[in-house]
NUPAKOL-183130 format. One record per residue (C-alpha): residue number from 1; residue in one letter; x, y, z. Coordinates in nm, 2 decimals. Layout:
<recs>
[rec NUM, 'A', [X, Y, Z]]
...
</recs>
This chain:
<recs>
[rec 1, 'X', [-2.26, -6.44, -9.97]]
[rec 2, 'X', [-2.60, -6.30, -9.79]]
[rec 3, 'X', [-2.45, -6.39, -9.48]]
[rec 4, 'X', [-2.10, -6.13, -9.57]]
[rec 5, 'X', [-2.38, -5.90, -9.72]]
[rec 6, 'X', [-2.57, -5.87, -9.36]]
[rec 7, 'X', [-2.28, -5.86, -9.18]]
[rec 8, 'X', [-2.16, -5.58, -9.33]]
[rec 9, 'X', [-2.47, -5.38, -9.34]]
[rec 10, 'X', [-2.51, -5.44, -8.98]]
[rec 11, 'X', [-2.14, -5.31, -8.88]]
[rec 12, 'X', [-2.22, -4.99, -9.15]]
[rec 13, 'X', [-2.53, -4.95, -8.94]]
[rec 14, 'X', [-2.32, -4.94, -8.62]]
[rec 15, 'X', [-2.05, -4.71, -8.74]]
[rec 16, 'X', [-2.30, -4.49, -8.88]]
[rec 17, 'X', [-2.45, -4.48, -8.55]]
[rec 18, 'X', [-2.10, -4.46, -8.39]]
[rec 19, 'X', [-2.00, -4.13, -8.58]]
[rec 20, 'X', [-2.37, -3.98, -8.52]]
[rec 21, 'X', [-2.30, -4.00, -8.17]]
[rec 22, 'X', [-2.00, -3.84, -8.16]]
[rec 23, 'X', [-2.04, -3.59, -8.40]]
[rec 24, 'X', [-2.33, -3.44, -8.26]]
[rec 25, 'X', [-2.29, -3.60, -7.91]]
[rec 26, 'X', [-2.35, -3.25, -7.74]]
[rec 27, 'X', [-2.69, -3.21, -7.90]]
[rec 28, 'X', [-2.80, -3.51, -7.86]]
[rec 29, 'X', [-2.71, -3.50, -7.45]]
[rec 30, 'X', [-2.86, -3.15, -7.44]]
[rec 31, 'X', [-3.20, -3.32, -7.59]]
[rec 32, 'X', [-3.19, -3.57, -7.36]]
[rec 33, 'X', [-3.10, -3.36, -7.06]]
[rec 34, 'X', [-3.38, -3.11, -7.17]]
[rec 35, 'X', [-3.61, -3.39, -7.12]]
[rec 36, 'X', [-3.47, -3.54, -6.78]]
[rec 37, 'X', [-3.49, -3.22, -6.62]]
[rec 38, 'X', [-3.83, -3.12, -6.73]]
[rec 39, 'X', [-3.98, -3.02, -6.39]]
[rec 40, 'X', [-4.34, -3.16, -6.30]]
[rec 41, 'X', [-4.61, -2.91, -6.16]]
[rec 42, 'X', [-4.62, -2.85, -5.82]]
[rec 43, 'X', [-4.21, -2.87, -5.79]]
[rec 44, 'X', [-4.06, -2.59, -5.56]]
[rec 45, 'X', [-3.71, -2.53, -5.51]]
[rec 46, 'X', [-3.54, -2.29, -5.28]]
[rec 47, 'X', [-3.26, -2.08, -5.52]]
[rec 48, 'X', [-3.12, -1.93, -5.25]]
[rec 49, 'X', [-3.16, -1.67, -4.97]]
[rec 50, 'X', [-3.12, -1.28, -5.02]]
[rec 51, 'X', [-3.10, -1.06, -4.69]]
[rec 52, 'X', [-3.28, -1.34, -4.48]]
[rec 53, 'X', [-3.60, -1.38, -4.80]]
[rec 54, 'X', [-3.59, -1.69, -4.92]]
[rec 55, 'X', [-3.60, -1.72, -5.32]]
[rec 56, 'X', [-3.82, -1.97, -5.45]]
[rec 57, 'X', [-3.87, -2.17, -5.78]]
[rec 58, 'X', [-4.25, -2.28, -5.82]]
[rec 59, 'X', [-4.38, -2.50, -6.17]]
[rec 60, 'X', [-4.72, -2.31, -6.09]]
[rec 61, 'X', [-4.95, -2.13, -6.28]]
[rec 62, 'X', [-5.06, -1.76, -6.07]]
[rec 63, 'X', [-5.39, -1.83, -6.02]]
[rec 64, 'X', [-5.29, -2.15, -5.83]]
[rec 65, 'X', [-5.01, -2.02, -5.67]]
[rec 66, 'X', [-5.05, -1.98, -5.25]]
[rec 67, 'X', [-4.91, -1.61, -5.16]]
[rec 68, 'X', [-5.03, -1.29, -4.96]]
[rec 69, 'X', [-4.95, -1.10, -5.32]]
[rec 70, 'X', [-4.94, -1.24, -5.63]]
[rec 71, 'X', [-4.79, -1.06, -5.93]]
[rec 72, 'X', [-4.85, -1.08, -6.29]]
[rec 73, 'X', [-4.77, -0.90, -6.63]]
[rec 74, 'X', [-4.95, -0.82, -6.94]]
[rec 75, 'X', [-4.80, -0.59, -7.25]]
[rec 76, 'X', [-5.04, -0.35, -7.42]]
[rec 77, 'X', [-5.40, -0.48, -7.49]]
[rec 78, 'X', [-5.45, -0.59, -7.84]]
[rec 79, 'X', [-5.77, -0.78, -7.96]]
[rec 80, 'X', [-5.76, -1.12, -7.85]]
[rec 81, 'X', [-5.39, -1.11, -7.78]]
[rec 82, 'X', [-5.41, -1.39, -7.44]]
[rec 83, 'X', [-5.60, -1.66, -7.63]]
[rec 84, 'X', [-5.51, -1.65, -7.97]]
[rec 85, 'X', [-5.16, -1.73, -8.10]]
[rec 86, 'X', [-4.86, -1.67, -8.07]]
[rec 87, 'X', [-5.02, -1.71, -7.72]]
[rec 88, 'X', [-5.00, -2.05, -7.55]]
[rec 89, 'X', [-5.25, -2.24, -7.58]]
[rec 90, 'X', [-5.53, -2.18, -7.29]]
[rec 91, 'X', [-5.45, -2.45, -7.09]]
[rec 92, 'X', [-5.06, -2.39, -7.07]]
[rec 93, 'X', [-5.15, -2.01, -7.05]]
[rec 94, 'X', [-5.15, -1.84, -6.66]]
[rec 95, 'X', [-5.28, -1.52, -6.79]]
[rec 96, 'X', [-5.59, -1.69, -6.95]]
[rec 97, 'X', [-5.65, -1.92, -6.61]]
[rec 98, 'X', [-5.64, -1.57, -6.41]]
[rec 99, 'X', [-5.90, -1.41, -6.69]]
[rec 100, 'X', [-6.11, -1.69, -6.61]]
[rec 101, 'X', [-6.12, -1.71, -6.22]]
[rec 102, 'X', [-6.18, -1.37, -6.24]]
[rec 103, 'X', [-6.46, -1.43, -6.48]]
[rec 104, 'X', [-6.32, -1.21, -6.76]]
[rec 105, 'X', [-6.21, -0.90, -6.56]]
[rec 106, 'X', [-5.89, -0.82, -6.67]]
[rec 107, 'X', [-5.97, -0.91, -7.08]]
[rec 108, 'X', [-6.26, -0.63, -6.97]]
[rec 109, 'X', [-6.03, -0.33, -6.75]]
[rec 110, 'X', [-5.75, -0.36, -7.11]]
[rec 111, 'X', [-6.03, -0.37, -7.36]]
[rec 112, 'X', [-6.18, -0.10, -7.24]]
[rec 113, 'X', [-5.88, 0.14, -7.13]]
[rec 114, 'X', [-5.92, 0.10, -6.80]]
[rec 115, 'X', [-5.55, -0.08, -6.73]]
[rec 116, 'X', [-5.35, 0.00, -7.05]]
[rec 117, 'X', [-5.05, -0.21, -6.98]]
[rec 118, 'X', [-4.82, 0.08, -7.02]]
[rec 119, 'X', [-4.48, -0.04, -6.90]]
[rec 120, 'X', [-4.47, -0.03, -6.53]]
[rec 121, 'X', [-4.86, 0.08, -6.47]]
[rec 122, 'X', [-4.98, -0.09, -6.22]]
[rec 123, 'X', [-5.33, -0.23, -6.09]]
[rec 124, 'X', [-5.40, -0.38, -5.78]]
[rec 125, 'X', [-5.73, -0.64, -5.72]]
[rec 126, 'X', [-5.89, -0.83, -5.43]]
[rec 127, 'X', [-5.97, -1.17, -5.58]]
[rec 128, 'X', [-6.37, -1.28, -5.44]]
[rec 129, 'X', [-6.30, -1.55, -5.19]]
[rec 130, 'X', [-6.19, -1.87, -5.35]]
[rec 131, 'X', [-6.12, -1.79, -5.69]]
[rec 132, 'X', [-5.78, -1.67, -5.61]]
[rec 133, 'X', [-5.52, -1.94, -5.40]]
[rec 134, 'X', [-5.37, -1.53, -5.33]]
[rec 135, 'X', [-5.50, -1.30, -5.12]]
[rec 136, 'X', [-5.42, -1.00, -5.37]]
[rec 137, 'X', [-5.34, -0.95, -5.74]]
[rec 138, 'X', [-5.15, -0.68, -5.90]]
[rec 139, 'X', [-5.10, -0.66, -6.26]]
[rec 140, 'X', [-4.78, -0.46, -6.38]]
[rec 141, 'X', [-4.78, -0.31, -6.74]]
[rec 142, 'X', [-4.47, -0.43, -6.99]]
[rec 143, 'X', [-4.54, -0.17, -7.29]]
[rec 144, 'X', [-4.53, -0.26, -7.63]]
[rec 145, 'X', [-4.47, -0.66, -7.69]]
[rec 146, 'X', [-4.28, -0.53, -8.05]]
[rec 147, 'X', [-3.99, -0.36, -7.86]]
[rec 148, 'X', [-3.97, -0.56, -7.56]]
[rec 149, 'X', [-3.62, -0.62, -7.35]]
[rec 150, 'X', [-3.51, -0.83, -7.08]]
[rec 151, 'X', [-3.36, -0.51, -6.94]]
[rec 152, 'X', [-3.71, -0.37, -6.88]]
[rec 153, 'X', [-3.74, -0.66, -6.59]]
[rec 154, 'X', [-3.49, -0.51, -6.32]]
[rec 155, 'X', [-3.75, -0.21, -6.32]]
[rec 156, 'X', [-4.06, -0.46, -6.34]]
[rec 157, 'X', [-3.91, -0.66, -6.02]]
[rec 158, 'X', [-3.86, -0.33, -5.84]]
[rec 159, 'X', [-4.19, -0.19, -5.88]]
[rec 160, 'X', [-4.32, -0.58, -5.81]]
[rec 161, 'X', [-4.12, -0.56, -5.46]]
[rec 162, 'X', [-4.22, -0.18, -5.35]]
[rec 163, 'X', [-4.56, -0.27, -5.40]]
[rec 164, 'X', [-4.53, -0.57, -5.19]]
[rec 165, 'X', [-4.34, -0.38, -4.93]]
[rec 166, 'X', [-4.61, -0.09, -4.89]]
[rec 167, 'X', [-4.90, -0.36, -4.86]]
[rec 168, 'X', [-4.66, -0.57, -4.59]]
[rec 169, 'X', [-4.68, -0.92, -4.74]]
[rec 170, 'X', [-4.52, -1.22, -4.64]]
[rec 171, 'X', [-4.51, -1.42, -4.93]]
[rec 172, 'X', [-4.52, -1.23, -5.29]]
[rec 173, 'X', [-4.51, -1.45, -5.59]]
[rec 174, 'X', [-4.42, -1.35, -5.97]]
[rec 175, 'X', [-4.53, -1.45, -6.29]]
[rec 176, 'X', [-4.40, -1.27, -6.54]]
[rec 177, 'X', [-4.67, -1.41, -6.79]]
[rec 178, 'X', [-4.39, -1.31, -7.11]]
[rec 179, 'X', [-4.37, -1.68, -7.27]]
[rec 180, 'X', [-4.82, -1.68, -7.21]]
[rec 181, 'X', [-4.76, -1.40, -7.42]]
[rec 182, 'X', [-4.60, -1.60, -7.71]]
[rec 183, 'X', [-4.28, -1.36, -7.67]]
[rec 184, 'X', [-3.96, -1.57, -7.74]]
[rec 185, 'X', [-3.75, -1.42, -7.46]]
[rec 186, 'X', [-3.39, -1.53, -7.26]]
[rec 187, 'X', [-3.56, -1.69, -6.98]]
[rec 188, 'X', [-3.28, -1.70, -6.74]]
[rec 189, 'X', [-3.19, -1.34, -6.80]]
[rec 190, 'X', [-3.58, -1.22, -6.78]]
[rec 191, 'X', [-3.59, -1.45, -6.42]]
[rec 192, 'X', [-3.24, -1.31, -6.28]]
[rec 193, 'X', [-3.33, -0.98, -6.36]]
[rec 194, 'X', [-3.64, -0.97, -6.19]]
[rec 195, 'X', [-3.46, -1.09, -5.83]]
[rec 196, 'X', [-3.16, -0.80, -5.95]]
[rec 197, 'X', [-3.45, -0.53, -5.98]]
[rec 198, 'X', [-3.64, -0.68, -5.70]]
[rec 199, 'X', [-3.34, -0.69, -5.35]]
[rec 200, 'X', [-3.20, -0.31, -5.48]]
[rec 201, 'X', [-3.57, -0.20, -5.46]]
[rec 202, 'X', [-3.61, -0.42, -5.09]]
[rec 203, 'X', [-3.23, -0.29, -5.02]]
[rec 204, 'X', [-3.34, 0.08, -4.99]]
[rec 205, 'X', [-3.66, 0.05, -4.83]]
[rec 206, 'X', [-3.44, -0.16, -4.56]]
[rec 207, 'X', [-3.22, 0.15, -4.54]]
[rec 208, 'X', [-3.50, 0.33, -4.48]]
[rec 209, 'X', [-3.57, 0.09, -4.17]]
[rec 210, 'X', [-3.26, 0.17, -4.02]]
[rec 211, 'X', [-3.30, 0.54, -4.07]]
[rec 212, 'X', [-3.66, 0.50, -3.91]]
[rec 213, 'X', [-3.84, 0.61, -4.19]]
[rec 214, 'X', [-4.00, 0.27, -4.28]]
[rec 215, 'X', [-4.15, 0.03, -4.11]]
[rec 216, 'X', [-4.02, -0.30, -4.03]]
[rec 217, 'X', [-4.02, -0.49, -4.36]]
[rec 218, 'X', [-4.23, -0.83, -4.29]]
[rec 219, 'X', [-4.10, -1.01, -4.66]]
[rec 220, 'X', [-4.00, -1.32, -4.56]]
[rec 221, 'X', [-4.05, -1.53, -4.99]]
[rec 222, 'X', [-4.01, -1.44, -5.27]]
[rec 223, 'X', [-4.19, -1.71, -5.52]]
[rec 224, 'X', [-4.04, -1.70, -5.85]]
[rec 225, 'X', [-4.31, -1.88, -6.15]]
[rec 226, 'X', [-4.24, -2.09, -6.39]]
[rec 227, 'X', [-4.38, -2.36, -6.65]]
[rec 228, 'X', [-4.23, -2.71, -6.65]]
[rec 229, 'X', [-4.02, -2.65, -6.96]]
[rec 230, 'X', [-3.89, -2.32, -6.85]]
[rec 231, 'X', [-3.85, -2.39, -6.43]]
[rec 232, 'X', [-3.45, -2.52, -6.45]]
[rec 233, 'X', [-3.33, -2.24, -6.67]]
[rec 234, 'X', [-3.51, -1.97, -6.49]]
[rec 235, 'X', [-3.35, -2.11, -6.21]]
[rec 236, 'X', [-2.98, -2.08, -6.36]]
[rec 237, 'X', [-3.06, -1.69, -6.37]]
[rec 238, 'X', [-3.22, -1.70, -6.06]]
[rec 239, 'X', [-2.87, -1.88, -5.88]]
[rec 240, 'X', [-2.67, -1.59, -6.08]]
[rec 241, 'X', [-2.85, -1.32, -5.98]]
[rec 242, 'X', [-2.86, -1.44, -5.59]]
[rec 243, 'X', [-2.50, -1.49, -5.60]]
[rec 244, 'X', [-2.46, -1.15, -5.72]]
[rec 245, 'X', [-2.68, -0.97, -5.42]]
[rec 246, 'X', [-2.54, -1.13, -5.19]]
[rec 247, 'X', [-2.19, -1.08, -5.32]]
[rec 248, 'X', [-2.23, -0.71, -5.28]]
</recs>
């Protein structure tokens, strides 16, 4: 009798398991596939090439990050608002590891009123030798965090690629700095708009070129950031939006 009794608890147990499987078999791949494809720091991937730039996926954080010009963004100053939460957590956080090389200058510049972080305000700095893996930082302003939209990022990766154009880098990298922020935002949407708003800003100052009134544009990467959680999605928006440009 205790041997029909384990039996049958051990073939409920594997019909239980059985139908948990395949009932929820897509969440439980997705989980899994999450996991598998978490991408380790330092991985790079080339998305895809736009008008001879190269697009690039970097898990990076953008005071590591090697480039001629290295962008990042930060929403209206309030109190605190880069180390305390929703923020992440100061070692996941790229905004607070650029504060800190910089030894507190751009907690000090918002605090005080000097950068507000109105959307699309810009500020450019020269790093001191060595604290920066860039050669330049400019911060670009995304408003209020409350009424923030994914939309707003075609005009952020267009201001990010004139400025890079009028200084004549090789190699710009962008951190958009929005999930440092704590701001739950479509990550593949924020990433592809970026490139979108990015190659129509590089597409007229290359008409320019041809019309002689521009000088011969230098660009040659663009370096997409992202955190290991976040790099694979980003990069689905990042595909998209290359096949788009270069469908056009």
């Amino acid at each position: 009798m205790q041997n029909s009794i384990s039996k049958y608890f051990n073939w409920s147990k594997a019909v239980f398991a059985a139908l948990i499987l395949t009932s929820s078999g897509i969440q439980f791949v997705s989980a899994q596939t999450l996991t598998e494809t978490k991408a380790a720091v330092g991985a790079t991937t080339t998305w895809g090439k736009v008008d001879g730039v190269s697009v690039v996926g970097l898990v990076q954080g953008p005071s590591a990050a090697v480039a001629d010009l290295q962008i990042a963004c930060v929403f209206e100053y309030t109190e605190g608002d880069i180390f305390n939460p929703p923020a992440l957590p100061a070692e996941l956080n790229g905004m607070v590891h650029l504060d800190e090389a910089l030894k507190g200058i751009i907690t000090e510049v918002r605090k005080k009123g000097q950068f507000k972080g109105y959307a699309l305000e810009t500020l450019l700095i020269t790093p001191p030798k060595g604290s920066l893996a860039s050669k330049k930082l400019l911060l670009i302003g995304l408003g209020d965090r409350n009424s923030f939209d994914a939309g707003l990022m075609k005009k952020v990766g267009s201001v990010a690629m004139r400025e890079a154009l009028r200084l004549n880098v090789k190699t710009v990298s962008f951190a958009s700095d929005i999930k440092d922020a704590g701001i739950d935002s479509p990550t593949a949407l924020v990433a592809g708009n970026v490139v979108l708003g990015a190659f129509d800003a590089y597409r007229t100052q290359s008409y320019l070129n041809t019309q002689h009134l521009s000088e011969k544009l230098e660009l040659q990467k663009l370096i997409l950031l992202a955190g290991p959680s976040f790099f694979n999605v980003a990069g689905e928006g990042i595909k998209e939006a290359v096949s788009k440009l270069n469908a056009q």
